[in-house]
C-alpha positions as CSV (number, residue, x, y, z in Angstrom):
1,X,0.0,0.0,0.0
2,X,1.3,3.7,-0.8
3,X,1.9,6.1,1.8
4,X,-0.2,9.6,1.1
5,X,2.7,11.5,0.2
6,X,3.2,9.1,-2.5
7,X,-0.2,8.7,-3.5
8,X,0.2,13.1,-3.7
9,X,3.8,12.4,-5.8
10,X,1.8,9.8,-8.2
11,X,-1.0,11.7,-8.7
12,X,0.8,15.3,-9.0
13,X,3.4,13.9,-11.4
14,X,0.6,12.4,-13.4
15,X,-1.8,15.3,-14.1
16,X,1.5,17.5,-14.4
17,X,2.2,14.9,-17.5
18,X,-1.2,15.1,-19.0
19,X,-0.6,18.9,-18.8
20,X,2.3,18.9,-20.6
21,X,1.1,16.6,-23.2
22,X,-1.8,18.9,-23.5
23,X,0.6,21.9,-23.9
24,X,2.3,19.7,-26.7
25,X,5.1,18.4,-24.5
26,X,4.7,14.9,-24.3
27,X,7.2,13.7,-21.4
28,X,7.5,10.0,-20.9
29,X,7.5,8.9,-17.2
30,X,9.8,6.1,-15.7
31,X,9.9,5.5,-12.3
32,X,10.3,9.3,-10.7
33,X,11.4,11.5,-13.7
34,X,9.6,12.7,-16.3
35,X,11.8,13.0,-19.6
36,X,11.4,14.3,-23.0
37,X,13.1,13.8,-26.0
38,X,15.3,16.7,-26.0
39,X,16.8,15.1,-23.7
40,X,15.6,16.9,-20.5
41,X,15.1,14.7,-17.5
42,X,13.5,16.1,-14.1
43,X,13.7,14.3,-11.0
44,X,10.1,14.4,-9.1
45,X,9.9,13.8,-5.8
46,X,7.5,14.6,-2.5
47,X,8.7,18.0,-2.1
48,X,7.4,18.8,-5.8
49,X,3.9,18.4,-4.5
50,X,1.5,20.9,-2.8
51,X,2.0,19.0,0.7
52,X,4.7,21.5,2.2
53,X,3.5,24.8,0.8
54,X,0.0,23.8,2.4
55,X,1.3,22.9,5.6
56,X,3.5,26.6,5.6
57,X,-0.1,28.3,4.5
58,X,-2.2,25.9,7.3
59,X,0.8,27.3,10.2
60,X,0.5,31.0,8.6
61,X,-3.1,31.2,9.2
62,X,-3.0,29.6,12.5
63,X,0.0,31.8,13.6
64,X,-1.9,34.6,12.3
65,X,-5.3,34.3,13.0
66,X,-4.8,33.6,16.5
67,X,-2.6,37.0,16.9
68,X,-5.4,38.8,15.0
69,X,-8.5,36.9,17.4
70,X,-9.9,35.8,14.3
71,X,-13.0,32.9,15.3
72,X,-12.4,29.5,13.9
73,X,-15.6,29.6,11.6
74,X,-13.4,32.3,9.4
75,X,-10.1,30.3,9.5
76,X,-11.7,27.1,8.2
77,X,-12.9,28.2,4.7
78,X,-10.0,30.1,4.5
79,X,-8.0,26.9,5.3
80,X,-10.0,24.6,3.0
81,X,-9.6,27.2,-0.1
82,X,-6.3,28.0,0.9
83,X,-5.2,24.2,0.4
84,X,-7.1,23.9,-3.0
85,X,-5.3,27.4,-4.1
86,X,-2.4,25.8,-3.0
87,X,-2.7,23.0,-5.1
88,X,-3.7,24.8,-8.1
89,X,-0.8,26.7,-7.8
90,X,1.8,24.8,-7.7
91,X,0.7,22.1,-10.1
92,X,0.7,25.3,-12.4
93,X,4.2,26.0,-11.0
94,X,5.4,22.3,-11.5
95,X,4.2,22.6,-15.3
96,X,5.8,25.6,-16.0
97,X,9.1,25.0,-14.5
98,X,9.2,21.2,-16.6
99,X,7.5,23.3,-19.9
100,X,10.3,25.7,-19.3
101,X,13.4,23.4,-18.5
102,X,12.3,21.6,-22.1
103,X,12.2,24.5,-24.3
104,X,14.3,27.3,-22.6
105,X,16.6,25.3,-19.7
106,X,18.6,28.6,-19.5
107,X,15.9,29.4,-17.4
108,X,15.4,26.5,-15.6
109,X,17.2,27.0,-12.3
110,X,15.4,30.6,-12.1
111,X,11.8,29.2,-12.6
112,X,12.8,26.3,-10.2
113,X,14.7,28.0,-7.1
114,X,13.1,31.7,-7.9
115,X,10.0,32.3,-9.6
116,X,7.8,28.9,-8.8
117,X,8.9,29.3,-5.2
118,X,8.3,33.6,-5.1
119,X,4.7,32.2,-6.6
120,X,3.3,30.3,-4.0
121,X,5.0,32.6,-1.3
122,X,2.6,35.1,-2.9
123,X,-0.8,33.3,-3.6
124,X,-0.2,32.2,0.9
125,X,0.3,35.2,1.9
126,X,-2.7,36.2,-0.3
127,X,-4.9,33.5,1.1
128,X,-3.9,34.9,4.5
129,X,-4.3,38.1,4.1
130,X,-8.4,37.7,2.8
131,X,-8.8,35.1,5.7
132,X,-7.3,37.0,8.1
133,X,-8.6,40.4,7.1
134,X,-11.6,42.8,8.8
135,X,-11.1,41.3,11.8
136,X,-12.3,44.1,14.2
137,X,-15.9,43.9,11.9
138,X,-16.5,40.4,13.5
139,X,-19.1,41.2,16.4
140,X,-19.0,44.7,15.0
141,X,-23.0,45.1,15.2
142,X,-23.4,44.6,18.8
143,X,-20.3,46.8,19.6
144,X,-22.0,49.5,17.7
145,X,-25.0,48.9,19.3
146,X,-23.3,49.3,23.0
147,X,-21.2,52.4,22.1
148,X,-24.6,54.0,20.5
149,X,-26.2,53.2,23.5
150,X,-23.3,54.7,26.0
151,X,-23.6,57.8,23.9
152,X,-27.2,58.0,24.1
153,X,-27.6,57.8,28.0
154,X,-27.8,60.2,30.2
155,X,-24.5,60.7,32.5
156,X,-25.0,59.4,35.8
157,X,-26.1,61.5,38.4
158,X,-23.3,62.7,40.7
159,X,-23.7,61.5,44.6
């Protein structure tokens, strides 16, 4: 039986193939590298799937909505889109750095160790920022209401 990160390796490296196909880059896949015939030959491997930039994004918005008191009933969408954007993100990533190592490897190292990381730095930071944002308008209604209220009464009477 395959452990989930490899089930996540499989099933990354095999829609990330389907996508390159689809671009008009077939790759052939043996074992953990995808290679075309140019020549080019990538090495795939755990950390090429979505499970450690989720994890960073799933600590982010933890870390920060608990310094910014934001409830648990925000967090949790926020989470559950933030993995899928995650995801989406850096299967896109994945693509682009195999599509460019194929017909531009001059670039390769840049898209792999610059851009494709800088990218899903970006789209967490995003995610966390809409989650964790307008925080002091949770509850807002009632606090209105009881500051309208303290304006509107009368002073106490001095003793």
């Amino acid at each position: 039986m395959e452990t989930v990160p490899e089930a996540l390796q499989w099933a990354t490296t095999l829609v990330a193939q389907a996508m390159l196909a689809w671009l008009g880059t077939p790759m052939s896949w043996q074992g953990d590298q995808l290679g075309h015939a140019s020549g080019f030959v990538a090495q795939l491997h755990g950390d090429c799937t979505a499970w450690w930039p989720a994890l960073g994004l799933l600590i982010a918005l933890g870390g920060f909505g608990a310094l910014a008191q934001v409830p648990a009933r925000r967090l949790v969408p926020g989470a559950a889109a933030g993995v899928l954007v995650m995801a989406l993100i850096n299967q896109a990533r994945l693509v682009a750095v195999l599509w460019t190592g194929v017909h531009t490897p001059a670039l390769f190292g840049w898209m792999h160790e610059v851009l494709g990381p800088l990218m899903l730095v970006a789209a967490g930071a995003a995610v966390v920022a809409l989650t964790v944002r307008g925080r002091d308008r949770v509850g807002m209604p009632g606090a209105r209401r009881n500051d309208a209220r303290a304006r509107a009464a009368p002073p106490a009477a001095a003793a």
